[in-house]
C-alpha positions in Angstrom: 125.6 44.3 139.3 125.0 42.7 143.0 122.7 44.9 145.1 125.3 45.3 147.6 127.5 47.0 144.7 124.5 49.9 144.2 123.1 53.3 145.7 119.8 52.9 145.8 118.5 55.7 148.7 117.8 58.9 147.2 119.6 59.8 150.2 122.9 57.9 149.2 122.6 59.8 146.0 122.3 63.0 147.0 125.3 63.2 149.9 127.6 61.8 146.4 126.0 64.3 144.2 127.1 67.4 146.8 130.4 66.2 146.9 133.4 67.6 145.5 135.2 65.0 143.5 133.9 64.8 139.9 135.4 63.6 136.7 133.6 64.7 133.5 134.3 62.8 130.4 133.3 62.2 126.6 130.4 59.6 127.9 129.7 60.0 131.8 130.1 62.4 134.6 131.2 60.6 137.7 130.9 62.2 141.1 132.5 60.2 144.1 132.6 60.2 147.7 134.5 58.6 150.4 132.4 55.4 152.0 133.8 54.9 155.6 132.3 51.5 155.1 135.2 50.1 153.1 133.0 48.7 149.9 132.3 50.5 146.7 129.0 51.3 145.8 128.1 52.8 142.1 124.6 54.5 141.2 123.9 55.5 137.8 121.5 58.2 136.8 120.2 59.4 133.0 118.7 62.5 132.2 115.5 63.2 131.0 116.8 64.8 128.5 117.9 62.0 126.3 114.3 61.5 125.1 112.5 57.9 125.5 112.3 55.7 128.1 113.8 52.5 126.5 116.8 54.5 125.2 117.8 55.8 129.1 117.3 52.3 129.8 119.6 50.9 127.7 122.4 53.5 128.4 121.8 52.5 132.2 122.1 49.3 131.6 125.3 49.7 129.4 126.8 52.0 132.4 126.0 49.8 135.0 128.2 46.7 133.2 131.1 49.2 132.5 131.0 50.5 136.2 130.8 46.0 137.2 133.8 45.4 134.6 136.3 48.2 135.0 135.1 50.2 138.2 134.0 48.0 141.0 137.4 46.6 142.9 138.5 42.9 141.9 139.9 40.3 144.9 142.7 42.6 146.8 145.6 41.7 146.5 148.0 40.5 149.7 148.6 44.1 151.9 146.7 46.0 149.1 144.7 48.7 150.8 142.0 49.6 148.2 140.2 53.1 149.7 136.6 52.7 148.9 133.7 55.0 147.5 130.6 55.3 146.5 130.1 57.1 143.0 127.2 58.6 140.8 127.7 57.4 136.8 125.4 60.2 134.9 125.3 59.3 131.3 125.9 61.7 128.4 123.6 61.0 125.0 127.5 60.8 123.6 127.6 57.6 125.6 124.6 55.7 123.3 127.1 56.0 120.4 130.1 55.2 121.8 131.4 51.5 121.6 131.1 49.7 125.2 134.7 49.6 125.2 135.0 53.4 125.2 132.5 53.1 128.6 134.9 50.7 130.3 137.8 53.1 129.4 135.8 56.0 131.0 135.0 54.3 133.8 138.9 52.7 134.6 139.6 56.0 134.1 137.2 57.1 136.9 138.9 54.5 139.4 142.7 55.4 138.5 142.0 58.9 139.6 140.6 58.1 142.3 143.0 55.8 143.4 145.5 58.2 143.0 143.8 60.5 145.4 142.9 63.1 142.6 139.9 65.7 143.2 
């Protein structure tokens, strides 16, 4: 994923993480927040708790393709208003068994509600 695609500021993360739009699923809480910016910006986040370093890795990496593929907005389309957010992917250990395609689901998931405008 392109830097410009990312949180990376602890700040950035924290103003999403007190917001009040979430969506909890089988693999990933998502927590979004409006970006007055007009782009979207993902961070993604893995507890602790999923013991060993290379295994939060690799779910981080996993999440941050699905979020690229399925949640970050395409080319808009002629008098398409897309509105944009930035959004904090925290990974469930259900995610490390889950096939990639259930992530991409999750996360299209993620975007259709918030297109729709749904808390």
């Amino acid at each position: 994923m392109k830097q410009r695609f990312r949180l990376r500021r602890r700040q950035d993360f924290d103003r999403v993480m007190r917001s009040q739009r979430f969506f909890a699923g089988q693999a990933i809480v998502a927590l979004a927040r409006s970006n007055p910016d007009g782009r979207w910006r993902v961070g993604v986040t893995v507890s602790r708790q999923l013991r060993g370093a290379v295994r939060r890795n690799h779910l981080r990496r996993r999440l941050r393709e699905a979020a690229r593929a399925s949640l970050l907005p395409g080319e808009p389309q002629a008098g398409e208003h897309d509105p944009a957010y930035d959004v904090v992917l925290i990974g469930r250990p259900a995610a490390l068994d889950l096939p990639f395609s259930a992530l991409q689901e999750e996360t299209a998931r993620v975007r259709a509600r918030l297109r729709a405008g749904q808390p």
